[in-house]
PLY file of the C-alpha trace (Angstrom):
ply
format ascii 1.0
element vertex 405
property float x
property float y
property float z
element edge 404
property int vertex1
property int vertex2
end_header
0.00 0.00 0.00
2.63 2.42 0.77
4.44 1.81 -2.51
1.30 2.39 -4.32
0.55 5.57 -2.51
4.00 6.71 -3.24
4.25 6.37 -7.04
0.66 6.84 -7.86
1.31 10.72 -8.95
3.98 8.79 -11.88
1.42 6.16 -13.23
-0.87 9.07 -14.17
-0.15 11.78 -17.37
0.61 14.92 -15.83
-1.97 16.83 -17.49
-5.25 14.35 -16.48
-4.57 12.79 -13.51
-7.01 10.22 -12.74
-9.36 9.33 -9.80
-6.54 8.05 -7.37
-8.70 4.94 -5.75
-5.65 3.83 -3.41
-5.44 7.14 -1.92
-9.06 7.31 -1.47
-9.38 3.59 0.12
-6.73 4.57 2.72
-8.05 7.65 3.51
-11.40 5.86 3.75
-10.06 2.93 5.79
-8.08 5.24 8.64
-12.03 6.95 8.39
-13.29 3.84 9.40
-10.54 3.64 12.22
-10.90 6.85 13.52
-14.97 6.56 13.56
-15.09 3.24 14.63
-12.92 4.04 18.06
-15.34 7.20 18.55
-18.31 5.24 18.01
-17.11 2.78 21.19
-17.44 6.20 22.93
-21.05 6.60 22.25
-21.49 2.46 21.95
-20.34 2.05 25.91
-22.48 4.72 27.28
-24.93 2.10 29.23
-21.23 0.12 30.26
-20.45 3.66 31.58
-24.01 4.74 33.49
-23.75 1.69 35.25
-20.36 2.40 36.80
-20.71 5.44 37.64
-24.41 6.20 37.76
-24.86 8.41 35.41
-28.02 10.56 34.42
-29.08 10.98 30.92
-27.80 14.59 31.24
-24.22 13.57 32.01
-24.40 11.14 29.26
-25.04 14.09 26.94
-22.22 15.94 28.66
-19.76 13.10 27.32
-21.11 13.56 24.05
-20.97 17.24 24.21
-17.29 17.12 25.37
-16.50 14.36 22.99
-18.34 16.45 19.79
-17.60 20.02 20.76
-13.92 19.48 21.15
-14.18 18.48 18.08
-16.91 20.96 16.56
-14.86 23.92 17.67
-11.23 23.13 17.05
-11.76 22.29 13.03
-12.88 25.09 11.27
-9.71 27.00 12.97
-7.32 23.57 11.97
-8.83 24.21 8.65
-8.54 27.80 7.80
-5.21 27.37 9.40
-4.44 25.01 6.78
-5.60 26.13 3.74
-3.18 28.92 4.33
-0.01 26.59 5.78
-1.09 22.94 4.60
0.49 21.02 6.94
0.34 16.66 5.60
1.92 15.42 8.24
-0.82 16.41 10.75
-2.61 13.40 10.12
-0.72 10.74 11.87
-0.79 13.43 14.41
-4.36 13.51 15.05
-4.64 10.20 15.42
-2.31 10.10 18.29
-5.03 12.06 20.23
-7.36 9.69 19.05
-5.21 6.98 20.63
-4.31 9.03 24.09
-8.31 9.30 24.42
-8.90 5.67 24.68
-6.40 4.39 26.44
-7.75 7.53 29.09
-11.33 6.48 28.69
-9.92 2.24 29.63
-8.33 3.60 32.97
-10.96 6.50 33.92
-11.97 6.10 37.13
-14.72 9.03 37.76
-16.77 11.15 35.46
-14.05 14.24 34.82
-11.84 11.62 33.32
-14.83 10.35 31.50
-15.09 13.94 30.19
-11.42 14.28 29.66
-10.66 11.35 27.54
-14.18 12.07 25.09
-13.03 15.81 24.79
-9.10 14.11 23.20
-11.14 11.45 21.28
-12.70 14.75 19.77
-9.88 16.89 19.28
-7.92 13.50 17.43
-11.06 14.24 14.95
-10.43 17.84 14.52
-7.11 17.45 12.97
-8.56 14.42 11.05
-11.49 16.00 8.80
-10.10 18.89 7.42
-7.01 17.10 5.84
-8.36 13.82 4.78
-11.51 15.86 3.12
-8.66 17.62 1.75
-6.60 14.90 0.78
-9.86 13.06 -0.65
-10.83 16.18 -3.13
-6.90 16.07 -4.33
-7.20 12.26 -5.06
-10.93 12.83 -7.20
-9.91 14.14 -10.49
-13.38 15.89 -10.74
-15.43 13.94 -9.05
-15.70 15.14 -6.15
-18.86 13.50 -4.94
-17.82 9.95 -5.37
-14.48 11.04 -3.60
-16.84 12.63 -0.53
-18.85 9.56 -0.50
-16.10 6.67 -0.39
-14.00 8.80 1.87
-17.16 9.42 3.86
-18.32 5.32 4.03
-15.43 4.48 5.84
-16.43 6.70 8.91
-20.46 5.36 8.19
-18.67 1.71 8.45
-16.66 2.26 11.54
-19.26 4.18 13.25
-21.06 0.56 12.40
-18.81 -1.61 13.86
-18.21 0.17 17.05
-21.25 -0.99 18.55
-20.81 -4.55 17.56
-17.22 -4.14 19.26
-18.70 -2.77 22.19
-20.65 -5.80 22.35
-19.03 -8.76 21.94
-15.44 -6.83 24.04
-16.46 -4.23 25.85
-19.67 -4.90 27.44
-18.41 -8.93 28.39
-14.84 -7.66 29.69
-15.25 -4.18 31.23
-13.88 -0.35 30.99
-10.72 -1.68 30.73
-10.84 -3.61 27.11
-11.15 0.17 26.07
-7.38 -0.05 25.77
-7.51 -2.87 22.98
-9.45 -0.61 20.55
-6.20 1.68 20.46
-4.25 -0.58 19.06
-6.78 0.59 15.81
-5.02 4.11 16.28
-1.25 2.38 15.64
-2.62 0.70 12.71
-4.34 4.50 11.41
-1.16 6.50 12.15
0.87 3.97 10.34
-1.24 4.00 7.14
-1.67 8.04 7.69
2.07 8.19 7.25
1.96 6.66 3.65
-0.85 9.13 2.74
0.92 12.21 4.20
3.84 11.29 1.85
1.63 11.14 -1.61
-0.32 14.44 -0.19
3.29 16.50 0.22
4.04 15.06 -3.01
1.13 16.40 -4.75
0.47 19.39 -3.28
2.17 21.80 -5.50
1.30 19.18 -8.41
-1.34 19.52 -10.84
-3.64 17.46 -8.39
-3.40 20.19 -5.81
-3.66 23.27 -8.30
-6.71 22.12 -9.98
-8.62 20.71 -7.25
-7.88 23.12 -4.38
-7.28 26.51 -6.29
-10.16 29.31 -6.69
-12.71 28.77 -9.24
-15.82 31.70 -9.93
-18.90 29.66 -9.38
-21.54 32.69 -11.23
-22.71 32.91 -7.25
-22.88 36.44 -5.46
-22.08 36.80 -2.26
-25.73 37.35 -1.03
-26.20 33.91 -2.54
-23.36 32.64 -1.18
-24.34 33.45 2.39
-28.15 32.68 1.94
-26.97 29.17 0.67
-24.55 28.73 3.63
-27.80 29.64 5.97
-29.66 26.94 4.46
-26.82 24.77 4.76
-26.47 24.85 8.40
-30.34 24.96 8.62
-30.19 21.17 7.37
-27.29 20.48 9.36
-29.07 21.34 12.53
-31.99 18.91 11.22
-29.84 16.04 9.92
-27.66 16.03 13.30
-30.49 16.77 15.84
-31.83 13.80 14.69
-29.08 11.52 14.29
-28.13 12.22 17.74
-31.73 11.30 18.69
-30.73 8.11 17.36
-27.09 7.57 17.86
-26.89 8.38 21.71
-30.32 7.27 23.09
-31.61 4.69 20.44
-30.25 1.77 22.48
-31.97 3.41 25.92
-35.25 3.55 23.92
-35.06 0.30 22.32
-34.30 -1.61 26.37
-37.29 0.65 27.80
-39.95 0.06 25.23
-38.99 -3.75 23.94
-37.31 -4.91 27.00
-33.83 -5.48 25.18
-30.95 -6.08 27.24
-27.57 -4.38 26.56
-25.88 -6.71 23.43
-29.21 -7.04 21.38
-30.02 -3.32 21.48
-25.98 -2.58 20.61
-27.11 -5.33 17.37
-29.96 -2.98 16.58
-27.98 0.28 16.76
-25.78 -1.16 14.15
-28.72 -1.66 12.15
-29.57 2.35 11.94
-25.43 2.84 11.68
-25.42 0.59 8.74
-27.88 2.24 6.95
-26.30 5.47 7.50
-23.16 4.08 5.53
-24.77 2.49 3.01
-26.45 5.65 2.08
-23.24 7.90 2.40
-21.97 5.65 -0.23
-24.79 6.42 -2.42
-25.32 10.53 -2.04
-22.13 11.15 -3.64
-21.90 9.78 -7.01
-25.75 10.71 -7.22
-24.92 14.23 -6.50
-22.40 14.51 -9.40
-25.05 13.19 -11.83
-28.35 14.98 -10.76
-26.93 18.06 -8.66
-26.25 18.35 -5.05
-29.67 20.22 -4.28
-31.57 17.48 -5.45
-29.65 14.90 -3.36
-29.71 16.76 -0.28
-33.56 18.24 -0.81
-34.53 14.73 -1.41
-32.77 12.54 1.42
-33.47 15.21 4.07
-37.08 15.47 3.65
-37.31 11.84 2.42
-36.12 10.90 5.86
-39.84 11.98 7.14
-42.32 8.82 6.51
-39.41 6.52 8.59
-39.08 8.78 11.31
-42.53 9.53 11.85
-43.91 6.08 11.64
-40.75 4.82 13.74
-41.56 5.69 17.56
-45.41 3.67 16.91
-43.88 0.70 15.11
-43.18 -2.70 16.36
-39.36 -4.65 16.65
-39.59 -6.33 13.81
-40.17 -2.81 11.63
-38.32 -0.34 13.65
-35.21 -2.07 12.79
-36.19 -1.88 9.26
-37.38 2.21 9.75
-34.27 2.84 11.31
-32.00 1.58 8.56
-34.44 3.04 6.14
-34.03 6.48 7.75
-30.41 5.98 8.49
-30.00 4.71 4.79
-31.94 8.28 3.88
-30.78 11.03 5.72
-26.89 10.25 5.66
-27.15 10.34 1.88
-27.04 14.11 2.11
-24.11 14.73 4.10
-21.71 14.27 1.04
-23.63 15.95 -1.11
-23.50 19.39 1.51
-20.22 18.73 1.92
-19.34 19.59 -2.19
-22.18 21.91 -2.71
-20.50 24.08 0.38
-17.20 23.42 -1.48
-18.07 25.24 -4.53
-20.17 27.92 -2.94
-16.84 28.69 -1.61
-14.22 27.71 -4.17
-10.33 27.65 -2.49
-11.30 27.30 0.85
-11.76 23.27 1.35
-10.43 23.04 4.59
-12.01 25.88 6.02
-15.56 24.31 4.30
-15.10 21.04 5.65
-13.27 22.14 9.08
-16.62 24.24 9.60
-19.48 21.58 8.13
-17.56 18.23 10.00
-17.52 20.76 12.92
-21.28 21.98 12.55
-21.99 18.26 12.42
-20.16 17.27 15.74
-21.44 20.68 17.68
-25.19 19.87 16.32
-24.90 16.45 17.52
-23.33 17.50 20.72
-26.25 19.91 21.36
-28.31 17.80 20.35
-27.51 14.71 22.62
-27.30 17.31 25.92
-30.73 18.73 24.59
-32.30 15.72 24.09
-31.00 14.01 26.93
-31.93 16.89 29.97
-35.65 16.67 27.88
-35.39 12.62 27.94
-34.49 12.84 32.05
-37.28 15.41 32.38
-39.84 13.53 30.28
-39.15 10.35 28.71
-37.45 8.17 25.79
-40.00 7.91 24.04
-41.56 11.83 23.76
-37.60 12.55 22.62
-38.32 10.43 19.89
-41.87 11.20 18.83
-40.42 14.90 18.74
-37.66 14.15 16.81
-39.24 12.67 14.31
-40.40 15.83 13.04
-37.15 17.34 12.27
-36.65 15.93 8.68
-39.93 18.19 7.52
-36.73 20.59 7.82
-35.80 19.86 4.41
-38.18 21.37 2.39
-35.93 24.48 2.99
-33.40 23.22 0.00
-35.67 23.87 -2.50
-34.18 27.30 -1.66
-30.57 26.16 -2.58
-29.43 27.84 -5.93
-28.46 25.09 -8.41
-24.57 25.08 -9.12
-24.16 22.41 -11.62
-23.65 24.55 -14.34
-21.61 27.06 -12.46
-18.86 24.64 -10.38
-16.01 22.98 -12.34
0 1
1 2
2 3
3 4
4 5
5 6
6 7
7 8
8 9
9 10
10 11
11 12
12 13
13 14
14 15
15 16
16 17
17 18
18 19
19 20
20 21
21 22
22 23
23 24
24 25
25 26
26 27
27 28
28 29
29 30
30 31
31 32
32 33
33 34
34 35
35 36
36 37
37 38
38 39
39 40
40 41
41 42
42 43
43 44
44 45
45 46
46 47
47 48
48 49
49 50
50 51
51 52
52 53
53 54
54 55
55 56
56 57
57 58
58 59
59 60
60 61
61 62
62 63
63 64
64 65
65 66
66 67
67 68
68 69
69 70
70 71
71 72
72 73
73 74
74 75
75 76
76 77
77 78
78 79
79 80
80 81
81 82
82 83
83 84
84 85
85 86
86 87
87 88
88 89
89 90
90 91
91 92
92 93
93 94
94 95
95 96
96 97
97 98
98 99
99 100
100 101
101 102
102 103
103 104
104 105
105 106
106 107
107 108
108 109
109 110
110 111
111 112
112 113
113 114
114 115
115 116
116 117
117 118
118 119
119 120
120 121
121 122
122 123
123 124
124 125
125 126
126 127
127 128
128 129
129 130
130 131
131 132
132 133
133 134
134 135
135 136
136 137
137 138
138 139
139 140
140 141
141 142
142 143
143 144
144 145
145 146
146 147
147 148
148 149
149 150
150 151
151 152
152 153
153 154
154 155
155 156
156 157
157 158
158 159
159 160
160 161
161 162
162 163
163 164
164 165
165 166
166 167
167 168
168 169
169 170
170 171
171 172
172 173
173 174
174 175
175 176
176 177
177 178
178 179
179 180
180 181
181 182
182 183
183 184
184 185
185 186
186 187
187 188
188 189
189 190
190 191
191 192
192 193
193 194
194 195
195 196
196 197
197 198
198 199
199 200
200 201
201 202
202 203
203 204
204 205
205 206
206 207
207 208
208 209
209 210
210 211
211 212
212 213
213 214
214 215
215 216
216 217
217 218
218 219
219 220
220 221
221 222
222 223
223 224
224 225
225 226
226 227
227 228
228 229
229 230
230 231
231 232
232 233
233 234
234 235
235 236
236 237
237 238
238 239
239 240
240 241
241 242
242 243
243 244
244 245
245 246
246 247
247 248
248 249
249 250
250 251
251 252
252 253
253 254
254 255
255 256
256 257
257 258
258 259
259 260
260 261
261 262
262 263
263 264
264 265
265 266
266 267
267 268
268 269
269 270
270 271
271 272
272 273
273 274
274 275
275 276
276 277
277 278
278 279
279 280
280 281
281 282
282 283
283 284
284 285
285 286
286 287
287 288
288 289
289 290
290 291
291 292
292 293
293 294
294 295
295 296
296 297
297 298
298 299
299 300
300 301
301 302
302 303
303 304
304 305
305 306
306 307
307 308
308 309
309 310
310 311
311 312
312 313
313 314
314 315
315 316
316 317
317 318
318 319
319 320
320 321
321 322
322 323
323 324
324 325
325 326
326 327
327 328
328 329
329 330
330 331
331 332
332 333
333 334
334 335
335 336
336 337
337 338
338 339
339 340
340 341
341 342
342 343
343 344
344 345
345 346
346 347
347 348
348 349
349 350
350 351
351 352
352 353
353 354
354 355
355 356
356 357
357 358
358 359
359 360
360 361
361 362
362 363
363 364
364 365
365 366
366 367
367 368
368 369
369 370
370 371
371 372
372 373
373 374
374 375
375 376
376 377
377 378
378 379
379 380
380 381
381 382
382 383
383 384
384 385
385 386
386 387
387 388
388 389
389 390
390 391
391 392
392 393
393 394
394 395
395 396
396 397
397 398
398 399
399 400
400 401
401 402
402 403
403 404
């Protein structure tokens, strides 16, 4: 792999590079390291209320530690770094990534708890900016399948945490936390290769015609309304998936009577629909336009979510991958449509929407879980399954398929 990643730029005619798929599958794969460990964060939460007794409102603190570490530190990584690109960062983040975990395996009271989410998070705000970076470098054009493959391999790990939650961490303890960082060696070793071929290329013809300023036909008063929208959506898409993400096992044991492992089973259910529809958004995006992709995944999300919190086992697993499958379809799509509203600035676009993403979902899991302690599990989600009707607000989105290169 490294050998490939190294003399990649030379297999390809200097004038047309091509789509650089070994780039983009270890850039996805060290995605679907980094999520995967973060989603043991979120998987473990029951693990970690029963140690330490925690409310619903301090679970949502974890989150909120874990996500806004992350949610404010990477716009400012990535305006820093569309200025000063800086490759070798990557490996970097993941060493946060790793000091998090093996924190969180030996945390013996809630501050530590706290601590380790908040360098799980900051590991990711290093991470997004430069491997959405490094993915739009390696696309040759198309930047939506780029988005979307790069983007599947943190839908995948995000997946598989639960199901290694289950079958290690729940059986063994807290302290099989620690095994889950040997994932971050394995990441910071392939991050090195990929560092390499993005130094390389930088100052190549894959960095000056995939990173440089391009007019898009937009004025700024579009440009902002468009970026309103955008974060409009993102507030819908990441309310709800934190709705899901952080309390769907808590609602599945109090209304079906699950124990621990079957409801971690059924969260990868939702979590695998959620990558299976990342992969799909992309490439979709680049043939239709991004507005119709994200109009039509955010507000197609509604039927599943409102029929979800009245619906029986067997069919709200099947809801929940349906709206999982739906509304993470969009994500790549927002992520290029915010590119080219702001040509030249695609760290600083995907520092800020990655961000947005994490903060939303932050605020959305301490929201949602003071409401869930004050109310119940199950009024969280019969609210929340109103905030796909959200999406009817990109029909607003100017079209930019005939304006972005």
């Amino acid at each position: 792999m490294k050998e490939t990643l190294a003399t990649a730029p030379s297999g390809a005619a200097p004038s047309e590079p091509g789509v650089a798929f070994p780039v983009l599958g270890a850039i996805s794969l060290t995605h679907l390291l980094n999520d995967m460990m973060q989603s043991v964060l979120l998987a473990i939460y029951p693990v970690l209320q029963g140690r330490f007794d925690l409310s619903f409102a301090q679970v949502g603190i974890i989150t909120l530690a874990f996500q806004f570490s992350s949610s404010l530190l990477q716009p400012l990584v990535g305006r820093f770094t569309d200025r000063h690109p800086m490759p070798y960062s990557l490996p970097v983040g993941m060493g946060f990534t790793c000091c998090g975990l093996l924190l969180l395996s030996q945390a013996w009271n809630f501050p530590l708890v706290v601590l380790a989410a908040t360098l799980v998070g900051a590991g990711s705000s290093v991470f997004h900016p430069e491997s959405s970076r490094v993915a739009r470098m390696a696309s040759a054009g198309r930047h939506g399948l780029a988005q979307s493959i790069f983007q599947v391999g943190g839908n995948i790990g995000s997946s598989i945490g639960p199901l290694l939650a289950a079958l290690l961490i729940v059986p063994h303890g807290q302290g099989s936390v620690a095994w889950v960082s040997l994932a971050a060696l394995l990441g910071i070793c392939i991050l090195i290769g990929v560092s390499r071929w993005y130094a390389a290329n930088l100052s190549g013809v894959r960095g000056r015609t995939s990173l440089n300023k391009i007019d898009n036909g937009l004025s700024p008063r579009q440009v902002r309304g468009a970026i309103l929208i955008l974060l409009l959506l993102i507030f819908s898409k990441y309310f709800y998936l934190a709705g899901l993400s952080s309390y769907f096992t808590f609602f599945l044991i109090d209304r079906f009577s699950l124990d621990i492992q079957q409801a971690q089973y059924a969260l990868f259910v939702f979590l695998a629909g959620a990558a299976a529809g990342t992969l799909t958004g992309g490439p979709i995006g680049d043939r239709i336009g991004r507005k119709r992709v994200i109009w039509a995944s955010i507000l197609g999300t509604a039927p599943f979510s409102l029929a979800l919190p009245y619906a029986n086992l067997h069919w709200t697993l099947i809801l929940a991958f349906c709206a999982g499958f739906m509304i993470a379809s969009a994500f790549p799509a927002i992520v290029v449509y915010a590119q080219e509203l702001m040509p030249g600035k695609t760290g600083t676009v995907s520092g800020l929407f990655f961000g947005l993403a994490f903060g939303m979902g932050g605020i959305g899991a301490a929201a949602l879980g003071k409401l869930a302690d004050a109310t119940s599990i199950a009024f969280v989600y019969h609210l929340c399954a109103f905030l796909p009707l959200l999406g009817l607000a990109a029909f607003f989105l100017p079209d930019t398929r005939r304006r972005a290169a």
